[in-house]
NUROPA-218168 format. One record per residue (C-alpha): y, z, x; residue in three letters. Coordinates in steps of 0.5 Angstrom, whole numbers, plus 500, padded with zeros to 3 digits. Example, Ala and Ser with C-alpha at 12.3 -4.5 7.8 and 13.67 -1.06 7.14 Angstrom:
! residues 2
[[491, 516, 525], "ALA"]
[[498, 514, 527], "SER"]
! end
This chain:
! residues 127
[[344, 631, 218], "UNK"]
[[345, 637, 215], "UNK"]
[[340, 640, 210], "UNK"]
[[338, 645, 204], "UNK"]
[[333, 649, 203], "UNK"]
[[333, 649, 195], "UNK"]
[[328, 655, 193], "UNK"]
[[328, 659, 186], "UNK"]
[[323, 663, 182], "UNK"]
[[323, 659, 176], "UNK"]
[[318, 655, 179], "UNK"]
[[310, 656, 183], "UNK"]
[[313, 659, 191], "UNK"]
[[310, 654, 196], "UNK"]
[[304, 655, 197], "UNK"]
[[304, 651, 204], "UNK"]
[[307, 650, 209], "UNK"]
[[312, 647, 205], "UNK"]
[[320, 648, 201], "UNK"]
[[320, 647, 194], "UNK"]
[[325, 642, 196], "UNK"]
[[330, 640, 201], "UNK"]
[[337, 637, 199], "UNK"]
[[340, 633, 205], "UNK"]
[[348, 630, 203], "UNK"]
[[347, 628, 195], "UNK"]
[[340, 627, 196], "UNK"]
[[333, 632, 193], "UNK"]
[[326, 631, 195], "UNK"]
[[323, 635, 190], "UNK"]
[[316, 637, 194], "UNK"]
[[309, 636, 190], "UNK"]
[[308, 641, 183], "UNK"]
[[302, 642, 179], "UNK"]
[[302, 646, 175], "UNK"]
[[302, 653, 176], "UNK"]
[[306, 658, 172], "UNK"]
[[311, 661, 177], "UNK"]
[[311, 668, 175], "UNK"]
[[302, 668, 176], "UNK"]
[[301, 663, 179], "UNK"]
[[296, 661, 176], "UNK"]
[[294, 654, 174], "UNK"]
[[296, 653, 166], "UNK"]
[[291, 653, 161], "UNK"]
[[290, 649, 155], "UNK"]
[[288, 642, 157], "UNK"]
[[292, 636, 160], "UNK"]
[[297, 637, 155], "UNK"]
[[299, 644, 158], "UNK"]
[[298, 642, 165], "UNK"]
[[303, 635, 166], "UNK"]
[[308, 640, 161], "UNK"]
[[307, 645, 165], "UNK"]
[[309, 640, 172], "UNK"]
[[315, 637, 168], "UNK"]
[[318, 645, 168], "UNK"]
[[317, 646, 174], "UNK"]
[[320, 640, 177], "UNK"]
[[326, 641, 172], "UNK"]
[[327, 649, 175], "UNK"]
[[327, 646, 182], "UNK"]
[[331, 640, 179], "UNK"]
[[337, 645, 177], "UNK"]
[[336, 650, 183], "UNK"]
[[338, 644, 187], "UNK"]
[[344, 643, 182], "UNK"]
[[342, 638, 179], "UNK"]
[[337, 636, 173], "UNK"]
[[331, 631, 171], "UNK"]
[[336, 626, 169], "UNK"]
[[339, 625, 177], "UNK"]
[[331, 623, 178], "UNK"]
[[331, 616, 181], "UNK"]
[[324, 616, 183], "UNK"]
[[318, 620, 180], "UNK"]
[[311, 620, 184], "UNK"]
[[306, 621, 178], "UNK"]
[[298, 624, 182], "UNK"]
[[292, 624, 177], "UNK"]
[[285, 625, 178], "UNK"]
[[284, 621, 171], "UNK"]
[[289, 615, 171], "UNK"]
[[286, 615, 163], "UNK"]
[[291, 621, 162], "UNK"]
[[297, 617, 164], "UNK"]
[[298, 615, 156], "UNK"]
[[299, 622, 154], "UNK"]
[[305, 623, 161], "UNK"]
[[308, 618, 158], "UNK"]
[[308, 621, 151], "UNK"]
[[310, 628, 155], "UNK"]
[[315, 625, 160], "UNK"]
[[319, 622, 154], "UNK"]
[[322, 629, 152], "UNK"]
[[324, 631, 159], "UNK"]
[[327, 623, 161], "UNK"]
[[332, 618, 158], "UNK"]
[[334, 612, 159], "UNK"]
[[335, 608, 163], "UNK"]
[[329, 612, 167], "UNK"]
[[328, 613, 174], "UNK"]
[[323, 609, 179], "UNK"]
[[316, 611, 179], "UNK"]
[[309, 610, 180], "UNK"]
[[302, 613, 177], "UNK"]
[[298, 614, 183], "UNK"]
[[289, 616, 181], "UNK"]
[[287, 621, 186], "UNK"]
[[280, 624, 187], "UNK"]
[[282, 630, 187], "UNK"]
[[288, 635, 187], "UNK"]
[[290, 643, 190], "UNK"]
[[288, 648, 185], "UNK"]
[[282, 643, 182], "UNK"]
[[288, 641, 177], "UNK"]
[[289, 634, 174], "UNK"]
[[296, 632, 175], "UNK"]
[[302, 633, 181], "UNK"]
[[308, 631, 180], "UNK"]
[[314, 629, 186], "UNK"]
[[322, 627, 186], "UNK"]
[[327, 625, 189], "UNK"]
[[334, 626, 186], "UNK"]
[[340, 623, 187], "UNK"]
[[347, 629, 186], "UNK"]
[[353, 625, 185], "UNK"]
! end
């Protein structure tokens, strides 16, 4: 199994030990981005709006490093901290995604890295 390093500085360097995403064959598993803007790397302000706007940018960055797009997603892993926030994702993701939408699940945490409310993960297949 060959694998690809995917990596570019359009969205948050890791700040792990882990890649911003992997490309075995036609397949990208976008690690977990919360949303830190990649020039400061500091956690985006302006409320919950900003934060879940600021992950879906994110994911797309690393979304088009790998060759692809958010529309190669066939499966989206949503973390909040507050499941009461899940109307505002939908309404956010609907100017990123369009149908037929990919596989997902919203997935309440206690807590996430950074103190922030949401993360987000992907799995993208490349045809």
């Amino acid at each position: 199994m060959a694998k690809t390093i995917i990596q570019t500085d359009d969205a948050p360097q890791a700040i792990g030990t882990y890649s911003q995403a992997v490309k075995s064959d036609n397949t990208v598993y976008i690690s977990g981005q919360i949303p830190l803007d990649p020039v400061s790397m500091e956690v985006v302000s302006g409320g919950i709006e900003a934060e879940i706007t600021r992950v879906f940018d994110n994911l797309q960055a690393v979304a088009v490093a790998s060759g692809g797009s958010l529309a190669d997603v066939v499966k989206l892993n949503i973390f909040l901290t507050d499941l009461g926030n899940f109307p505002i994702v939908n309404e956010i993701m609907a100017r990123y995604f369009q149908q037929p939408y990919p596989a997902r699940a919203a997935i309440g945490v206690a807590a996430l890295p950074k103190g922030v409310g949401v993360e987000m993960d992907a799995i993208l297949v490349i045809d």
